[in-house]
C-alpha positions in Angstrom: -5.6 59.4 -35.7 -6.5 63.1 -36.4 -3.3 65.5 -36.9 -2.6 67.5 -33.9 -0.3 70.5 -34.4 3.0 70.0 -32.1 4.7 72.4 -29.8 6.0 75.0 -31.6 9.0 76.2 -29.7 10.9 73.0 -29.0 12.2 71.6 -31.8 14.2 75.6 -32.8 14.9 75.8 -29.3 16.8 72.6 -29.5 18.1 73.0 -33.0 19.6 76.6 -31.9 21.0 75.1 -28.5 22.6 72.5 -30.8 23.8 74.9 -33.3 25.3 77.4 -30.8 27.5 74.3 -28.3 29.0 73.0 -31.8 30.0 76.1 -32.9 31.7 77.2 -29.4 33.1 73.6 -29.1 34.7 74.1 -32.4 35.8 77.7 -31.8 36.9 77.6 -28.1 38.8 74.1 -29.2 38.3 72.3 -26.3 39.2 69.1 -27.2 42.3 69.7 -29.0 42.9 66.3 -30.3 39.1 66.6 -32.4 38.8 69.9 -33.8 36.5 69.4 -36.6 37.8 70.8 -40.3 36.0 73.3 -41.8 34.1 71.4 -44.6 32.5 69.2 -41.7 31.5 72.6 -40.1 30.0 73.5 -42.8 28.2 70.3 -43.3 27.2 70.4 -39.6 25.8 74.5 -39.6 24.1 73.8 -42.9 22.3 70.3 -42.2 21.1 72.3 -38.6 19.6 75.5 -41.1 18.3 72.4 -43.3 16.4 71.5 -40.3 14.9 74.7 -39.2 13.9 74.7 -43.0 12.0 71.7 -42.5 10.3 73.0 -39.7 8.9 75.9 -41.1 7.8 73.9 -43.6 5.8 71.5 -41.0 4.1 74.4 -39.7 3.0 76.2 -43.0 1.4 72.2 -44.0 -0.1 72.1 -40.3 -2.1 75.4 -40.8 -2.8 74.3 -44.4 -4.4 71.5 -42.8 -6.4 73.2 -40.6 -8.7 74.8 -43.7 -10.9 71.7 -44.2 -14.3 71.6 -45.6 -17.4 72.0 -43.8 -19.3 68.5 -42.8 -22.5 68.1 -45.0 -25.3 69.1 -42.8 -28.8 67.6 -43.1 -31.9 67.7 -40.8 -32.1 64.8 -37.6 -33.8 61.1 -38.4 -37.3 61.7 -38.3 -37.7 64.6 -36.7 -39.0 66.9 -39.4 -37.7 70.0 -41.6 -37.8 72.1 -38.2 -35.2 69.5 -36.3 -31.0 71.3 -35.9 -29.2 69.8 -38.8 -26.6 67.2 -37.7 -23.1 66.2 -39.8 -23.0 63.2 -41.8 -20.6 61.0 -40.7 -19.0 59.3 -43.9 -19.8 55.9 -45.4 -18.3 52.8 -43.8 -15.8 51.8 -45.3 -15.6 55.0 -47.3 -11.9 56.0 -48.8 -9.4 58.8 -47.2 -10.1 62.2 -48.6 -7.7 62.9 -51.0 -6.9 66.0 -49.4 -6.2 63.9 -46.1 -3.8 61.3 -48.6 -1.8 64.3 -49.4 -1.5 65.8 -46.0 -0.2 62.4 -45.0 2.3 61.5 -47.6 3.3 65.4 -47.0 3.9 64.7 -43.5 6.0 61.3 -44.1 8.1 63.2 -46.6 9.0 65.4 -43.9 9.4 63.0 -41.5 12.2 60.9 -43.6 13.9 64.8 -44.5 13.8 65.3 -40.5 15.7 61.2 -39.8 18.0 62.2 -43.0 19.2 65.7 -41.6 19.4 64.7 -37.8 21.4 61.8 -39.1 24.0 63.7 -41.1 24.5 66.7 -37.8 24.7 63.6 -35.5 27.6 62.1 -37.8 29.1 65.8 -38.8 29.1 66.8 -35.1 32.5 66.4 -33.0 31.0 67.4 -29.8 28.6 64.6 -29.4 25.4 67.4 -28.3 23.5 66.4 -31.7 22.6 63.2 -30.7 20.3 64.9 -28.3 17.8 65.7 -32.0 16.8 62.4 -31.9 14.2 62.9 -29.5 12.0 64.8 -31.9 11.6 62.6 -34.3 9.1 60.5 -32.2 8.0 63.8 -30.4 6.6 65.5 -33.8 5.5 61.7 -35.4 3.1 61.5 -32.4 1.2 64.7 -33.2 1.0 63.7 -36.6 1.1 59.7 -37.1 0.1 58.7 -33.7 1.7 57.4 -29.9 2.2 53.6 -32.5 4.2 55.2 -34.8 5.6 57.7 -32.0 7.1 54.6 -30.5 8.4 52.9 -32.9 10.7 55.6 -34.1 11.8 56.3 -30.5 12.8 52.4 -30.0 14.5 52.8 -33.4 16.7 55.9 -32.5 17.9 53.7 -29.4 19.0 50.5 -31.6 20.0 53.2 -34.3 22.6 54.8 -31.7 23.2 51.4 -30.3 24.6 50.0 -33.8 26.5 52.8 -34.3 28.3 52.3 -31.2 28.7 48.4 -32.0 30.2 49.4 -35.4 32.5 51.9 -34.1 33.4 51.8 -30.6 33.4 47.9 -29.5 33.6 47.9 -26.2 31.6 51.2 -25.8 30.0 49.0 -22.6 32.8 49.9 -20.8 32.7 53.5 -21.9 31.3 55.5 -19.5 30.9 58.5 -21.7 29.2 56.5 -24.3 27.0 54.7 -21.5 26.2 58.0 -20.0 25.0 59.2 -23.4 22.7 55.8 -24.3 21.2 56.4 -21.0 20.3 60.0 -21.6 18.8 59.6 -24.9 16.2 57.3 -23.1 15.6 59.0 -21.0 15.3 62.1 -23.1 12.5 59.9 -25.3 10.2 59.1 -22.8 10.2 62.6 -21.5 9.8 63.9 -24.7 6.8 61.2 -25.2 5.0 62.1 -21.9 5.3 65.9 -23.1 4.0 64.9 -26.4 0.7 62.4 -25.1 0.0 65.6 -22.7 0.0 68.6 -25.7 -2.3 66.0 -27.9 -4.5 65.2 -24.7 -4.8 68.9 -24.3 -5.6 69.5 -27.9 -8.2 66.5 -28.3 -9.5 68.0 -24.9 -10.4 71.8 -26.4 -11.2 69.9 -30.0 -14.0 68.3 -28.1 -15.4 71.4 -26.0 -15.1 73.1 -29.3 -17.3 71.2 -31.0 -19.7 70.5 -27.8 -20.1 74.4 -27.7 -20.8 74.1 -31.3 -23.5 71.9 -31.0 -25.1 73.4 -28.1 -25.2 76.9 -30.0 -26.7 75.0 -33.3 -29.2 73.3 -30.6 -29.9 76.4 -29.1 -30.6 78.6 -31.7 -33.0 75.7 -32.8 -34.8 76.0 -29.6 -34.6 79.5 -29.8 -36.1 79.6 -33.4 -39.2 77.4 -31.8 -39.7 79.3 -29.1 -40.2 82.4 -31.1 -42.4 80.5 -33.5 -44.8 79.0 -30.3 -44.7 82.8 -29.2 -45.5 84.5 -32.4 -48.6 82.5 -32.8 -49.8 82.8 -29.3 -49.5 86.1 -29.2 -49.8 87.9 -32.4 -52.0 84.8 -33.8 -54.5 85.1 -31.1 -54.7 89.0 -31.9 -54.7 88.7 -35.2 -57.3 86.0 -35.6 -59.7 88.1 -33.0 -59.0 91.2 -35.7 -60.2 89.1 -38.7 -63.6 88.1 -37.1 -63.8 91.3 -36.0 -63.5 92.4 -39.8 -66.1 90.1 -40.8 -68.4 91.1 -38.7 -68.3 94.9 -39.5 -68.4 93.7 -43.5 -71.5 91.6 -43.2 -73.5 94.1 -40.6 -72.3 97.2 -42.4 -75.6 97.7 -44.2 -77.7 95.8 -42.0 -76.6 97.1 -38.5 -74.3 100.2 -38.5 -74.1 100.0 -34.8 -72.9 96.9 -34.5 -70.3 97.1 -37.7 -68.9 100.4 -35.7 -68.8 98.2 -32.9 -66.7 95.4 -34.2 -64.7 97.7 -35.9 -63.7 99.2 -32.4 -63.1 95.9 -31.1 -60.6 95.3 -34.1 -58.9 98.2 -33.3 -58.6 96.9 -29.8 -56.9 93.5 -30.7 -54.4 95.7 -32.9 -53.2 97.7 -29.6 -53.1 94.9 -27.4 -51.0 93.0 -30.2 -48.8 95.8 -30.5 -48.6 96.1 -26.7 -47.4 92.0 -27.0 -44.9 93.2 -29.7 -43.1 95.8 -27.2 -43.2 92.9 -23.9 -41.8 90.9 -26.1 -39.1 93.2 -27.2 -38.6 94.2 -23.8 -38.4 90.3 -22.7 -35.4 89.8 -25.1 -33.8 93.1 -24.0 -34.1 92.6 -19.7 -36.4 91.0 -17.3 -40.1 92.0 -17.9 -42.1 93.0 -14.8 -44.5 91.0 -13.2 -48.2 90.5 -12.8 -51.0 87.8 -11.9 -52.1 85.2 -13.9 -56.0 86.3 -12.1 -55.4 89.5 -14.2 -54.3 87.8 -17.1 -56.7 85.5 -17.4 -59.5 88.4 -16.9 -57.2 90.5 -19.7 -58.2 87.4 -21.9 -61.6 87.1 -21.0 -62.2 90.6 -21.9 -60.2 90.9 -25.4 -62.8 89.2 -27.5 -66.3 89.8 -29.5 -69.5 89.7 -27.2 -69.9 85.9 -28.8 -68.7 83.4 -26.9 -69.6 84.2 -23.6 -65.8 83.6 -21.8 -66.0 82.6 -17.9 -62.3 82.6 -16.4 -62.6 81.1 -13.0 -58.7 80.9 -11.1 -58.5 79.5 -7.9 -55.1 78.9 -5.6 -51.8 80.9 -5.6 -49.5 81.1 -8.0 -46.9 82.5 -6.5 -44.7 79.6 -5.9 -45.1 78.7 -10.0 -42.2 79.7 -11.7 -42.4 82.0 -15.2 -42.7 78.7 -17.5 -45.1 77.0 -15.7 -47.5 80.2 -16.2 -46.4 81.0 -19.5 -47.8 77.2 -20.2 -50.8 77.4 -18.8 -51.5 81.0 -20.4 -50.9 80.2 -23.6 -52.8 76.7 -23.6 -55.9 79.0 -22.2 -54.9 81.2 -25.2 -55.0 78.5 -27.6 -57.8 77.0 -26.3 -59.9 80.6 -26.6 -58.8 80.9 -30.0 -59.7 78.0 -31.3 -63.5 77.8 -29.9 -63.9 81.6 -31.1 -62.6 80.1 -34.6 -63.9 77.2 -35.0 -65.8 75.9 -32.5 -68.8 78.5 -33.3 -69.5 78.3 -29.7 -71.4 80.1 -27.7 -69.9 80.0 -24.4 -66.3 79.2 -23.2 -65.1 78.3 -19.6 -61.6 79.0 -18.6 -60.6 77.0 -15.1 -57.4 77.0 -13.5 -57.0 75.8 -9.9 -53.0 76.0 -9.0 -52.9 73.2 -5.8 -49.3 72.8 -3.9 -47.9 70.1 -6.3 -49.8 70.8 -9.9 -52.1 73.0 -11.5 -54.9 72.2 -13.7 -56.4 74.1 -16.0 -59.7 73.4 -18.5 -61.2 75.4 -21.5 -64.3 73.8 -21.9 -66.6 75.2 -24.8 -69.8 73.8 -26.5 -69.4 74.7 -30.2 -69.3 72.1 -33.0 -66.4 69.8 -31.4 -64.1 67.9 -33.7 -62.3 64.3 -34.1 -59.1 65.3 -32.2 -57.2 62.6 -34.2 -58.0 64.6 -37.0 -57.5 68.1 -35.7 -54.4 68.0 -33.5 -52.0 68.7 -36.5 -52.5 72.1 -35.9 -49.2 74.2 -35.1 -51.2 76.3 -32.4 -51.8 72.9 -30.7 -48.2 71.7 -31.7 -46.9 74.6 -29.9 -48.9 74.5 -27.0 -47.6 70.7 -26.5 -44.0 71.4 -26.3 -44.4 74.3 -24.6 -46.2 72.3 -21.7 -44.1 69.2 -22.2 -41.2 71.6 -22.0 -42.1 71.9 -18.1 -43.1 68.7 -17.4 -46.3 68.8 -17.9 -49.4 66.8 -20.0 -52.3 67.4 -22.6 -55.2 66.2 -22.6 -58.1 66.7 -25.3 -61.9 65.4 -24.9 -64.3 66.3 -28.1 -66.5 65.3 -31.0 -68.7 66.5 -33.4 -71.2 68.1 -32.1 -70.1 67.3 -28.5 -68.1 70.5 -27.6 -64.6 70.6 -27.4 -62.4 70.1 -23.4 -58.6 70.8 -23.2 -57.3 69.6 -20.1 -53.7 70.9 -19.1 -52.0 69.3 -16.0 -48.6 71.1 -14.9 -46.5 70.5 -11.8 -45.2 73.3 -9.4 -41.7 74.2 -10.2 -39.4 77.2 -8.7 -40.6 80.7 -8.6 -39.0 82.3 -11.8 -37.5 79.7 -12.8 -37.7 79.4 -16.9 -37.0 76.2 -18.0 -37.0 77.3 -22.2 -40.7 77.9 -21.7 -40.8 80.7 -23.4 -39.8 84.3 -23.3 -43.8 84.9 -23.0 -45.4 84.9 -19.5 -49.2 84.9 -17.9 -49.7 88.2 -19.5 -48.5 86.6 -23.3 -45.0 87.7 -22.2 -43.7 85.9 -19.5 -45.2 88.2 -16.5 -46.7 86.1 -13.2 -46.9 87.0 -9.6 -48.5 86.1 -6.7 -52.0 86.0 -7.2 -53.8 84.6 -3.4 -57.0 83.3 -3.0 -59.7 82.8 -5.8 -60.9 84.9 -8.6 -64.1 84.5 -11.2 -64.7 86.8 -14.1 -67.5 86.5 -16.8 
């Protein structure tokens, strides 16, 4: 059983209560006839500051306990570099730590100091008030050694102050001072028990939210870490790849045609604002909640922020006003990646961009007719990584039809889920930063 630290107020409280009623039953003399000598109160005042020794003691072990070492950490089982590390349980079978032997025999030396001092106040005390320590020895051996080991010292305090009584009082069965008291240290002990299983309940209890919280932060700030990475390359990717073909083409048509080098430059120049523009939404995203607009408009927006080759045709038909932030966000990017990858790879010369949003699913297809590819081959991408757990993030499926020299058909299939709602699809929208509306009726742009 782990240590748990016990309550620390009880055991002074009742060393101080016992200290203070033997000194004023010694003092006021009320039982003339037993007035303890002076040596034996001694013996009793000093074996109670022994105890609160011992205590102090406890406590400076118990937070010297509490400084353990870290758990190794190591990625998840087969889920990649990228996965939220996870602690290693030790080997079965695997020995103690030897600074948890330590802590133990530490603990057990205390324990026998504890039984050796209450034994000598119980026997040095004349007014009977010290047999009332006995209930912490199985109180503070249940924090530490368990409820087992808990018990068995409390059953052994009862036969303890039973043998004592056998040895000196025969007939103490008739005694009904000596009755009174047996009864009270009972009950005393399974008081003291019950407080003790509640404190170590309560302390397993926030030990295990503790933890929970700690792995839903480490899980989190994994998601987290993914989500930026799917957004970074959506957004600043996309712009970023349009500005290098854009480059290309002003260096091979420099000399050739001036016009058309100035004009790709431009272009460039374009794709540099509108990726700064994503910068600042996405900044904004983080900060508070972006504005919205339609995904007609920011498919259209897409349409229009590439070179004159490929031909893009964005056709959206429905409403998407009942689709909620990540379900737009998913099919954005998807037509993002799609676009990106047919002006990249595909060499194609003309891409079609379809979305019809229906009352239970939308559907969207980038179609293109460039060089196609074996998608088994091609889908280790992390654009195309990204754009999977983005839409598997709402519930949705991917679908890719090409080959070589066939074209290239991405097929993305997402249900309707509540207006706004962002289930960890991204801080991005339908305008690369997480901005939809309510678009009605049909649009078509070329």
């Amino acid at each position: 059983m782990a240590g748990y630290v016990p309550v620390p107020w009880v055991s002074p409280l009742l060393y101080g209560a016992v200290l203070a009623g033997g000194l004023y039953y010694a003092v006021a003399g009320i039982d003339p006839g037993r007035e303890p000598s002076l040596w034996r109160l001694a013996g009793f005042t000093a074996g109670l500051v022994g105890l609160f020794a011992v205590e102090s003691l406890a406590r400076r072990v118990t937070t010297t306990r509490r400084r353990r070492p870290a758990p190794v950490m190591s990625p998840g089982p087969e889920r990649g570099a990228g996965a939220p590390p996870t602690a290693q349980p030790p080997p079965a079978g695997a020995a103690s730590p030897p600074h948890t032997r330590d802590r133990h025999a530490r603990h057990t030396w205390l324990l026998l100091a504890r039984c050796a001092l209450i034994a000598a106040v119980v026997a040095l005390d004349v007014s009977g008030l010290a047999q009332v320590l006995f209930v912490l020895l199985p109180f503070t051996a249940y924090f530490v050694f368990g409820r087992g080991v808990a018990l068995t010292l409390g059953a052994l305090c009862v036969v303890g102050l039973l043998a004592g009584y056998v040895l000196t009082a025969p007939g103490w069965y008739r005694d009904l001072e000596r009755v009174s008291d047996l009864l009270m240290l009972c009950v005393g002990l399974i008081l003291a028990l019950s407080m003790a299983a509640v404190a170590v309940g309560e302390q397993r209890a926030r030990r295990a939210l503790e933890e929970y919280a700690a792995r839903v932060a480490e899980l989190s700030a994994a998601a987290e870490r993914n989500r930026l990475a799917r957004d970074i390359h959506d957004s600043l990717g996309h712009h970023l790849t349009a500005v290098s073909v854009q480059l290309e083409i002003a260096s091979e048509f420099r000399a050739l045609e001036p016009e058309a080098a100035r004009r790709a430059v431009d272009e460039a120049r374009e794709s540099v604002k509108r990726a700064l523009g994503d910068v600042r939404r996405s900044v904004r995203a983080l900060r508070d909640e972006p504005p919205r607009t339609s995904l007609a408009a920011a498919f259209a927006d897409l349409a229009r922020g590439g070179e004159a080759r490929p031909r893009v045709t964005v056709e959206v038909d429905g409403v998407d006003g009942g689709y909620g932030t990540a379900e737009l966000t998913a099919l954005y990017r998807a037509a993002q990646e799609g676009l990106t990858n047919a002006r990249r790879h595909a060499r194609a010369s003309r891409v079609t961009v379809s979305v019809r949003l229906a009352e239970h699913a939308a559907r969207l297809v980038v179609s293109d007719d460039g060089c196609g590819f074996a998608p088994e081959e091609g889908t280790a991408g992390f654009g195309l990584l990204g754009m999977r757990e983005r839409v598997h993030l709402v519930g949705g499926s991917v679908r890719i039809d090409s080959g070589p020299g066939a074209g290239t058909r991405l097929t993305v299939t997402v249900p309707r889920g509540t207006e706004g709602s962002g289930r960890n699809g991204g801080s991005g929208g339908s305008d690369g930063n997480g901005e939809s509306g309510g678009n009605r009726g049909g649009s078509r742009h070329g």
